[in-house]
C-alpha positions as CSV (number, residue, x, y, z in Angstrom):
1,X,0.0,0.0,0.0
2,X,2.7,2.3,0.7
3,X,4.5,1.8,-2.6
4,X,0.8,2.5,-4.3
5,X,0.7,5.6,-2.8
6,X,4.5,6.5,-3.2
7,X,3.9,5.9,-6.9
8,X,0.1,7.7,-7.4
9,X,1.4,10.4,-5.4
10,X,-0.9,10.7,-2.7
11,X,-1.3,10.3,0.5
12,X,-2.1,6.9,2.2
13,X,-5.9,7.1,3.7
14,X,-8.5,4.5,3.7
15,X,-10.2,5.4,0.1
16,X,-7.0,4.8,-1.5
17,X,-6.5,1.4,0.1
18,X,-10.2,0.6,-1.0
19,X,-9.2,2.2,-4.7
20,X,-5.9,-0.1,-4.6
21,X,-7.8,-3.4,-3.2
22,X,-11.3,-2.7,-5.1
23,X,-9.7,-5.4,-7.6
24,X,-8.6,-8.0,-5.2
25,X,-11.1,-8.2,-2.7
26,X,-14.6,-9.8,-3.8
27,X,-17.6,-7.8,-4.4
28,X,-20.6,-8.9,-1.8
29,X,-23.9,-9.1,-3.5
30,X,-27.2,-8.7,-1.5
31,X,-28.6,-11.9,0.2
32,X,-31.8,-12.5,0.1
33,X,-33.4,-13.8,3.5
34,X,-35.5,-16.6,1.3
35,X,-32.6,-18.2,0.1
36,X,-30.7,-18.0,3.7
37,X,-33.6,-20.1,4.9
38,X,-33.7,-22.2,1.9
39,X,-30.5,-23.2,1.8
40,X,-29.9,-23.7,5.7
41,X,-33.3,-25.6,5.9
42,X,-31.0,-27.7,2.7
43,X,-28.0,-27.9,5.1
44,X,-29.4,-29.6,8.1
45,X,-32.1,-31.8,5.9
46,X,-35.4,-30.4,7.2
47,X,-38.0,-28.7,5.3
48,X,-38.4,-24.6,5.1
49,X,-42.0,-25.3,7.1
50,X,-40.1,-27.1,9.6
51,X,-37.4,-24.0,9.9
52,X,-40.0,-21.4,10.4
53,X,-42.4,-23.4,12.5
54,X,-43.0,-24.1,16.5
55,X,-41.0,-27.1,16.8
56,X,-38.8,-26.6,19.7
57,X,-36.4,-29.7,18.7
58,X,-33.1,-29.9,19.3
59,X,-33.2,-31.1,15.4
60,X,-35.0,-27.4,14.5
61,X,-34.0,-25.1,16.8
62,X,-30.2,-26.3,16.2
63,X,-30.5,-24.5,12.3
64,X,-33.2,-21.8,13.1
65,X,-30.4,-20.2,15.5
66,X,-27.9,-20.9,12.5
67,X,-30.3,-18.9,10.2
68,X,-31.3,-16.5,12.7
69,X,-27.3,-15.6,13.0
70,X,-27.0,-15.4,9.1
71,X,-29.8,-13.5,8.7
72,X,-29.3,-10.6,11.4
73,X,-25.6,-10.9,9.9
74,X,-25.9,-10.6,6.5
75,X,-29.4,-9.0,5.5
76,X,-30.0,-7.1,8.9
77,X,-33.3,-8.5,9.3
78,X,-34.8,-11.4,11.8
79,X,-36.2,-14.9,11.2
80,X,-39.7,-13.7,12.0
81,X,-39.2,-10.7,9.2
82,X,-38.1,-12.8,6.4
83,X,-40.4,-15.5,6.1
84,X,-43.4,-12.7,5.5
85,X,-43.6,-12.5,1.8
């Protein structure tokens, strides 16, 4: 970073580290909350229903906190929130 900004002739701040890496570090699309659930309802072998229902299992509530996590994470919205259509 420091030879980047010896050579563009300015001074080293965060946008020019952002500028230098825009290249090299991956772009993050938008997640969608529906395929979150789908795909950790996939994971762990239970059905969507199953994900966003009562069940208090140890066999549910194991993956609804999984997609609760990835949800507040990555969207910024709950379980409760994303399963409205």
């Amino acid at each position: 970073m420091a030879a980047f900004a010896d050579l563009s002739g300015l001074p080293l701040t965060p946008q020019l580290v952002e500028t230098a890496l825009a290249d090299i570090l991956p772009r993050r699309s938008e997640v969608l909350p529906q395929e979150v659930i789908r795909k950790v309802a996939e994971a762990y072998g239970i059905s969507v229903d199953g994900l966003l229902g009562r069940d208090r299992s140890h066999q549910i509530a194991l993956p609804r906190q999984v997609a609760m996590y990835l949800l507040r994470e990555e969207s910024k919205v709950s379980l409760p929130r994303s399963a409205k259509p």
